[in-house]
MIVEXDREN-323984 format. One record per residue: x, y, z of N, C-alpha, C in turn; residue in one letter. Coordinates in steps of 0.02 Angstrom, whole numbers. Atoms other than C-alpha are relative to their C-alpha. Last residue first. Layout:
! MIVEXDREN-323984
+--------+--------+--------+--------+--------+--------+--------+--------+--------+------+
|    npx |    npy |    npz |   capx |   capy |   capz |    cpx |    cpy |    cpz | resn |
+--------+--------+--------+--------+--------+--------+--------+--------+--------+------+
|      X |      Y |      Z |      X |      Y |      Z |      X |      Y |      Z |    A |
...
+--------+--------+--------+--------+--------+--------+--------+--------+--------+------+
END
This chain:
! MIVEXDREN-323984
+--------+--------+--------+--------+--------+--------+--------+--------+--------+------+
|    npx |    npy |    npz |   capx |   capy |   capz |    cpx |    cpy |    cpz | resn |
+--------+--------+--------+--------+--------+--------+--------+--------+--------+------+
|    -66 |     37 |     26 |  -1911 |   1274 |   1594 |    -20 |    -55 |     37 |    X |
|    -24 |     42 |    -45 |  -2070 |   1374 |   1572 |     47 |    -52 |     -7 |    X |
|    -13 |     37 |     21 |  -2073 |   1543 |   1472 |    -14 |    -63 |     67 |    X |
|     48 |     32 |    -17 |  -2152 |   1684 |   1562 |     14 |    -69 |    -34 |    X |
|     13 |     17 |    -67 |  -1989 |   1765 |   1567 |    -67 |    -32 |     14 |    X |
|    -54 |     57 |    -27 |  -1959 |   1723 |   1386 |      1 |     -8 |     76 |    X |
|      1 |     83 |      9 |  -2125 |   1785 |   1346 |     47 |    -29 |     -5 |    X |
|     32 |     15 |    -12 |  -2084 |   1964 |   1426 |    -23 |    -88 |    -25 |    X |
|    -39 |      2 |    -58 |  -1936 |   1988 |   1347 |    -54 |    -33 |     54 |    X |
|    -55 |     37 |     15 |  -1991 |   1972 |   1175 |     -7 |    -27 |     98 |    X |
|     51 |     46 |     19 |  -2157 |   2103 |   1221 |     50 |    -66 |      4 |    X |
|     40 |     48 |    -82 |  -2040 |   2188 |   1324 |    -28 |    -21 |    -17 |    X |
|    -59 |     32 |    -44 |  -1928 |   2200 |   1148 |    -26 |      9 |     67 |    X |
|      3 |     81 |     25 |  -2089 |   2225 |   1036 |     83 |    -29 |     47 |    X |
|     53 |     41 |     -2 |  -2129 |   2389 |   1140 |     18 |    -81 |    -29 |    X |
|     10 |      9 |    -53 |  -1971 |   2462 |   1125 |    -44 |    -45 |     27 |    X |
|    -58 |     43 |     -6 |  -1952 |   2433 |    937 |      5 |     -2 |     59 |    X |
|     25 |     42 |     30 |  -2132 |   2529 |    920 |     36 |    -73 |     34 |    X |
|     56 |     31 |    -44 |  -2057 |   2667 |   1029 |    -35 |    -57 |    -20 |    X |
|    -37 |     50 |    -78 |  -1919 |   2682 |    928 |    -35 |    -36 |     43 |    X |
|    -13 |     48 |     34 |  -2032 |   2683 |    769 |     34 |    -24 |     62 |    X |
|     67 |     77 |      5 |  -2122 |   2795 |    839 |      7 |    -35 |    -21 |    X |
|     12 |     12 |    -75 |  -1974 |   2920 |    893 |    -68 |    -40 |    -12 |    X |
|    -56 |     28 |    -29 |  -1901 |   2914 |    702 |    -43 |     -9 |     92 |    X |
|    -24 |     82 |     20 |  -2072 |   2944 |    650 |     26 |    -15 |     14 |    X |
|     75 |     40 |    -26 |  -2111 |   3116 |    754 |      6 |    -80 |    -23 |    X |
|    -25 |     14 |    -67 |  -1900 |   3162 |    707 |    -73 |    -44 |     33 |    X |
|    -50 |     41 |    -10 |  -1952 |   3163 |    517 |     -5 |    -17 |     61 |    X |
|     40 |     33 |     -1 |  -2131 |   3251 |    552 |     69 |    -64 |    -23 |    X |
|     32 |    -10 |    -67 |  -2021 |   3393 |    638 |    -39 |    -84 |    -33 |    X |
|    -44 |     19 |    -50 |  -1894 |   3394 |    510 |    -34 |    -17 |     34 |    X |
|    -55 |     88 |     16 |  -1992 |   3379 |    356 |     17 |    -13 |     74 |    X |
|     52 |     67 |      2 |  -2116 |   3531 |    440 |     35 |    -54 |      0 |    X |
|     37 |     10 |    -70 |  -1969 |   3638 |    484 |    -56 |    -58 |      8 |    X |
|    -56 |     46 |    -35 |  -1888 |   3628 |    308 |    -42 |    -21 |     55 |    X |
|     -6 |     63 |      9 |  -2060 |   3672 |    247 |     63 |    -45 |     20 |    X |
|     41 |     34 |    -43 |  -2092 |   3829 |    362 |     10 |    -70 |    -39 |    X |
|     31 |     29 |     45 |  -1915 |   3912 |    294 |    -26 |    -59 |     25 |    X |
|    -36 |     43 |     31 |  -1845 |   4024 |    419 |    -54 |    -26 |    -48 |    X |
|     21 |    -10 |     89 |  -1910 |   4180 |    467 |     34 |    -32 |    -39 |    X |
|    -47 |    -59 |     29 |  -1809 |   4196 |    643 |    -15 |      3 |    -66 |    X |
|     31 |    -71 |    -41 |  -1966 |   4072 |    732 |     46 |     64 |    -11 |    X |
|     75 |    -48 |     48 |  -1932 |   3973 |    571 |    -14 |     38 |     41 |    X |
|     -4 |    -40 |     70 |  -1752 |   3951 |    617 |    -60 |     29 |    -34 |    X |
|    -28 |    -55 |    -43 |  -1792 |   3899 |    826 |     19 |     44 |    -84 |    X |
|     55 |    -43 |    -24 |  -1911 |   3764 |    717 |     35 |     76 |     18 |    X |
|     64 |    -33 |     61 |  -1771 |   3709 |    608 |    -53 |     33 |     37 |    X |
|    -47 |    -43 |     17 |  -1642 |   3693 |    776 |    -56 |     15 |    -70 |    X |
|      0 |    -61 |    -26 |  -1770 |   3597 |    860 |     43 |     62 |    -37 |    X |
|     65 |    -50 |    -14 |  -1799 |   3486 |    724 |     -1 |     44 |     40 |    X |
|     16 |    -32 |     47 |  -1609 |   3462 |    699 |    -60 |     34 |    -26 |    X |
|    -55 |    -64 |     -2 |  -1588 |   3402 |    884 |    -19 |     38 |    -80 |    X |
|     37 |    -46 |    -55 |  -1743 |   3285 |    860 |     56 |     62 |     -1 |    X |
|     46 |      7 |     38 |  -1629 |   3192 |    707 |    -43 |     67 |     53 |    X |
|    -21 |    -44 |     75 |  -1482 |   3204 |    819 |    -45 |     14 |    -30 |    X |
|     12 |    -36 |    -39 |  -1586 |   3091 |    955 |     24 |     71 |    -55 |    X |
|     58 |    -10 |     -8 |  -1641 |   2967 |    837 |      4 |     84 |     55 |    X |
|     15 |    -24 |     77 |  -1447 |   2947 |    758 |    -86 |     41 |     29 |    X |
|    -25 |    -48 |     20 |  -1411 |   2910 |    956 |    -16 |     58 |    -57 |    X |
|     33 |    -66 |    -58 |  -1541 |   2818 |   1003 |     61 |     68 |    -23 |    X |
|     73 |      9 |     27 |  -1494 |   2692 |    840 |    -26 |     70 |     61 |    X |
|    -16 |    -44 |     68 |  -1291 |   2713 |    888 |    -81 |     30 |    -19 |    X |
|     -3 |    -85 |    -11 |  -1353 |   2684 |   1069 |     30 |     18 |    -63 |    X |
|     48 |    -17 |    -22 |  -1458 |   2504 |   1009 |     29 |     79 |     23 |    X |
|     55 |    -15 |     59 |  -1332 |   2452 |    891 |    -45 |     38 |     33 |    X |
|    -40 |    -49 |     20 |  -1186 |   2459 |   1037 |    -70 |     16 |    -56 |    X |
|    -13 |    -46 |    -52 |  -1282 |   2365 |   1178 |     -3 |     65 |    -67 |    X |
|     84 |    -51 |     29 |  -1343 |   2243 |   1016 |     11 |     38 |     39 |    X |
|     65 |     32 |    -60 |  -1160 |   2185 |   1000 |    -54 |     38 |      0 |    X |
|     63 |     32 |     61 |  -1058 |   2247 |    824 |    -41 |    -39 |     50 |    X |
|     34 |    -23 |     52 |   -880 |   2260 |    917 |    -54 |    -47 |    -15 |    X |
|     10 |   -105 |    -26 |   -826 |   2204 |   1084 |    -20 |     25 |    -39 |    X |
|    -17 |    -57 |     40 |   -814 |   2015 |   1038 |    -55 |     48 |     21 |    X |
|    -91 |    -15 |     25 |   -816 |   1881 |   1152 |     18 |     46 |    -29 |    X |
|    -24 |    -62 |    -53 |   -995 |   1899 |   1211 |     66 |     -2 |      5 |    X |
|     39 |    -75 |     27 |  -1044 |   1728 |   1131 |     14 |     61 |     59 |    X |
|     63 |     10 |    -63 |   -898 |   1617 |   1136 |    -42 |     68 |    -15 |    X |
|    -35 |    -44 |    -75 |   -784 |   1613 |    966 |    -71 |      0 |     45 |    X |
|     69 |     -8 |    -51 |   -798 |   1481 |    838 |     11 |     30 |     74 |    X |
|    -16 |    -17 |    -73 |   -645 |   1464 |    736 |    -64 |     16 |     30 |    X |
|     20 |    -46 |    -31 |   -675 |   1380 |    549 |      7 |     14 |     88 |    X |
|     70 |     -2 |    -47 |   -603 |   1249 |    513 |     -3 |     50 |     16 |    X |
|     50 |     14 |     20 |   -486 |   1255 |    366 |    -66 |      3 |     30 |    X |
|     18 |    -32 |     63 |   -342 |   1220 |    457 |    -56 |    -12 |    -48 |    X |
|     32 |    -36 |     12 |   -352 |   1139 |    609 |    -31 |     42 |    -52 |    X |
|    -19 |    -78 |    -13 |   -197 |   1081 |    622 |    -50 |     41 |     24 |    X |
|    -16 |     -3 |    -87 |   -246 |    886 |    642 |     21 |     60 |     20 |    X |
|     30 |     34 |    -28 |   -235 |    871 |    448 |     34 |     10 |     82 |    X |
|     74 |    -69 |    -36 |   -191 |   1023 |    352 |     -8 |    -61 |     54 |    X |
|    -24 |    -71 |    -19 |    -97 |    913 |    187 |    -24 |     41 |     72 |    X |
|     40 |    -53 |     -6 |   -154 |    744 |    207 |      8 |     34 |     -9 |    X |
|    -34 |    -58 |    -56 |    -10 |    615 |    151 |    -69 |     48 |    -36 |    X |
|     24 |    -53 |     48 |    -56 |    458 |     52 |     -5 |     33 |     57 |    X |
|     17 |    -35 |    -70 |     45 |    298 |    114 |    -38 |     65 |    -60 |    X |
|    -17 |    -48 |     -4 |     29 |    170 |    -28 |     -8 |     43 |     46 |    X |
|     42 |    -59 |      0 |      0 |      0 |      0 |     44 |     61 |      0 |    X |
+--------+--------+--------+--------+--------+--------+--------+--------+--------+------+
END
């Protein structure tokens, strides 16, 4: 018989690495969730700053966009709030 040589074998190579969950510091939902409050809060910051421009004779349609922008962005959060104690909620009523 012939011997026939593996290349990789018993190294690992090739397999993929499988890291524990909460190993990595980047791209967790902590961080998605204050980039997302963040962008939502900015958004409100720019409606106030368009309104404080139309009360100096700014232009009432910027002001509108902005204002009915920032009203969606904060009902959508609130939406996404709601379906995560909804989540949360039937895992603590779960039974193990």
């Amino acid at each position: 018989m012939s011997d026939m040589k593996i290349n990789g074998a018993g190294t690992g190579q090739g397999i993929p690495q499988i890291k524990p969950i909460g190993s990595e510091q980047q791209g967790g939902f902590e961080d998605l969730m204050q980039e997302a409050i963040g962008k939502i809060s900015q958004v409100q910051t720019n409606a106030e700053k368009a309104v404080k421009e139309l009360a100096s004779g700014g232009d009432p349609g910027e002001a509108i966009i902005a204002m009915n922008k920032a009203d969606q962005d904060f009902q959508i959060m609130v939406e996404v709030r709601n379906k995560l104690l909804a989540a949360y909620e039937r895992v603590m009523n779960m039974q193990v």
